[in-house]
C-alpha positions in Angstrom: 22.1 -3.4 -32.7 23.0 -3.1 -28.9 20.6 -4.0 -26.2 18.3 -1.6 -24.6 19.5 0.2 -21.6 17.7 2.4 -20.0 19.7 4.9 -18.1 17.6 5.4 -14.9 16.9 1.9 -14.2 19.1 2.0 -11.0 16.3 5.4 -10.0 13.5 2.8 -11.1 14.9 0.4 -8.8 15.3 2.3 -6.1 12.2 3.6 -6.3 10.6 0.3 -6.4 12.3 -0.7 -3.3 10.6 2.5 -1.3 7.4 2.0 -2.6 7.5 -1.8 -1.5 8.8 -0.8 1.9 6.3 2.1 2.3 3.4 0.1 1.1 4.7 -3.0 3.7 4.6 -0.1 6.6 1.1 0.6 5.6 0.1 -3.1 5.4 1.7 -2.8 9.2 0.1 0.3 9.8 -3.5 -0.7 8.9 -3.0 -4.0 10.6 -2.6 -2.5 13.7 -5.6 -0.4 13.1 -7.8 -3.8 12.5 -6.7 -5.3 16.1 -7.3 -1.9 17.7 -11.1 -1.8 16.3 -11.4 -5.4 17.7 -9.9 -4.9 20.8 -12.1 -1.7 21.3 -15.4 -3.9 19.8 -14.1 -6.6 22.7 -14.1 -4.2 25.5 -17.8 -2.7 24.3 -19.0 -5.9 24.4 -17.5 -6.4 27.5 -19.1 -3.3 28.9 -22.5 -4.1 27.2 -22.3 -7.6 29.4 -21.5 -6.4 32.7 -24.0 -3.2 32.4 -26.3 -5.9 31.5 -25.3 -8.1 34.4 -25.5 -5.0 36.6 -28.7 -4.0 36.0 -30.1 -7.2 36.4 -28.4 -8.1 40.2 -29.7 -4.6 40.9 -33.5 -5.5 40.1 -32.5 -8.9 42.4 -30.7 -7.0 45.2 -27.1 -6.3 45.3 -25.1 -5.1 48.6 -23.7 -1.5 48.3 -20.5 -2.9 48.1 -21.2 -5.3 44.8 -22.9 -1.8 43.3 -19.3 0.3 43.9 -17.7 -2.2 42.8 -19.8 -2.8 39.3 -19.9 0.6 38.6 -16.1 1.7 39.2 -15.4 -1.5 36.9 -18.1 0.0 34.3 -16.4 3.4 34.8 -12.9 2.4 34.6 -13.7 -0.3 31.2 -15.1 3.4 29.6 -12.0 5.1 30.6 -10.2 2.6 28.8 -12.5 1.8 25.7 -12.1 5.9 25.2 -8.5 6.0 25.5 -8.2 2.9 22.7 -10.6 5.5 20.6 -7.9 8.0 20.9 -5.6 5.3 20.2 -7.7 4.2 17.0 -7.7 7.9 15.7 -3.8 8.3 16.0 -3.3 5.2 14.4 -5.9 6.1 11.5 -4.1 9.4 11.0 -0.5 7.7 10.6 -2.6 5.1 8.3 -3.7 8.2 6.3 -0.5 9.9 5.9 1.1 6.7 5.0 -1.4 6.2 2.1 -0.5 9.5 1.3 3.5 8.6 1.2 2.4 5.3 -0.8 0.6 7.6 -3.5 3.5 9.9 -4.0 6.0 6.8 -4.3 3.6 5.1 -6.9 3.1 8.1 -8.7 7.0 8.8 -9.3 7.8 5.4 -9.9 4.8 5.2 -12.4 6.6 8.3 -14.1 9.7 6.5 -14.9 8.0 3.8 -15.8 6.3 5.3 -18.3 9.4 7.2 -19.4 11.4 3.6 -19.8 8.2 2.3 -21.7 8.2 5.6 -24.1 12.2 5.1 -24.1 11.5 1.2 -25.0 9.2 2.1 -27.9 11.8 4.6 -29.7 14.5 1.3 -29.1 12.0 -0.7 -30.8 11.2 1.8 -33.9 14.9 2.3 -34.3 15.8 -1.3 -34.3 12.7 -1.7 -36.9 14.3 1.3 -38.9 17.4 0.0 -39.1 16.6 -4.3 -40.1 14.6 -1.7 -43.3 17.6 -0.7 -43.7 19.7 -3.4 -43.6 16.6 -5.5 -45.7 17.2 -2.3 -48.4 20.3 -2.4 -48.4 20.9 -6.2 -49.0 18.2 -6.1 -51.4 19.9 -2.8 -53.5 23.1 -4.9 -53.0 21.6 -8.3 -54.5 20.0 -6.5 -57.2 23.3 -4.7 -57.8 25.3 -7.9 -58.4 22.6 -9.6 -60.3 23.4 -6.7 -63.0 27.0 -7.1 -62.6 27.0 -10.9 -63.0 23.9 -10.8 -64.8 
């Protein structure tokens, strides 16, 4: 009996390749989204000290000058911890649509997976069907010439 093929093997692995690319993207994606959540968790922190430090020069006594200069600091590390928020959400949104992509490729290359397994099974029963065969046939054969030399 000739080996299995499977005729859309070359689809299979194509669509293997994609879904390996697509889910190393998102690996990329979501890393990227892990060291913007610690950079923005780095810069609260940061803003939790110096409001901190602030406050407590300010119960000491602090020249008008030291007071500018904490709050336009405190003011401008805000600025930035809300732009890196915005930052965050774009990235979780190209995160989410990726996961999305990732789904779709699984799910077609899952398809013809389970086609090529179905296809293998139907190899498999016809090979089984035809060793019968040939078993019945040798047998019916054997029997045959025992008569004839018998």
């Amino acid at each position: 009996m000739k080996k299995f093929f499977f005729s859309l093997d070359t689809v299979l692995s194509y669509k293997e390749q994609v879904l390996d690319g697509l889910k190393a993207e998102h690996a990329r994606i979501l890393m990227k989204v892990r060291e913007c959540e610690n950079v923005i968790e780095r810069m609260e922190a940061e803003h939790r000290r110096c409001a901190i430090e602030f406050r407590d020069s300010k119960v000491k006594g602090m020249k008008i000058s030291d007071i500018h200069t904490y709050e336009h600091y405190l003011e401008a590390l805000g600025i930035k911890i809300r732009k890196k928020y915005e930052e965050l959400e774009k990235l979780k949104v190209q995160e989410e649509a990726k996961r999305s992509e990732v789904v779709e490729a699984k799910k077609e290359t899952s398809s013809i997976d389970k086609l090529k397994e179905k296809k293998f099974k139907e190899y498999e029963k016809e090979v089984q069907k035809e060793e019968e065969q040939f078993i019945e046939e040798f047998v019916t054969t054997k029997r045959a010439m025992a008569r004839i030399v018998g």
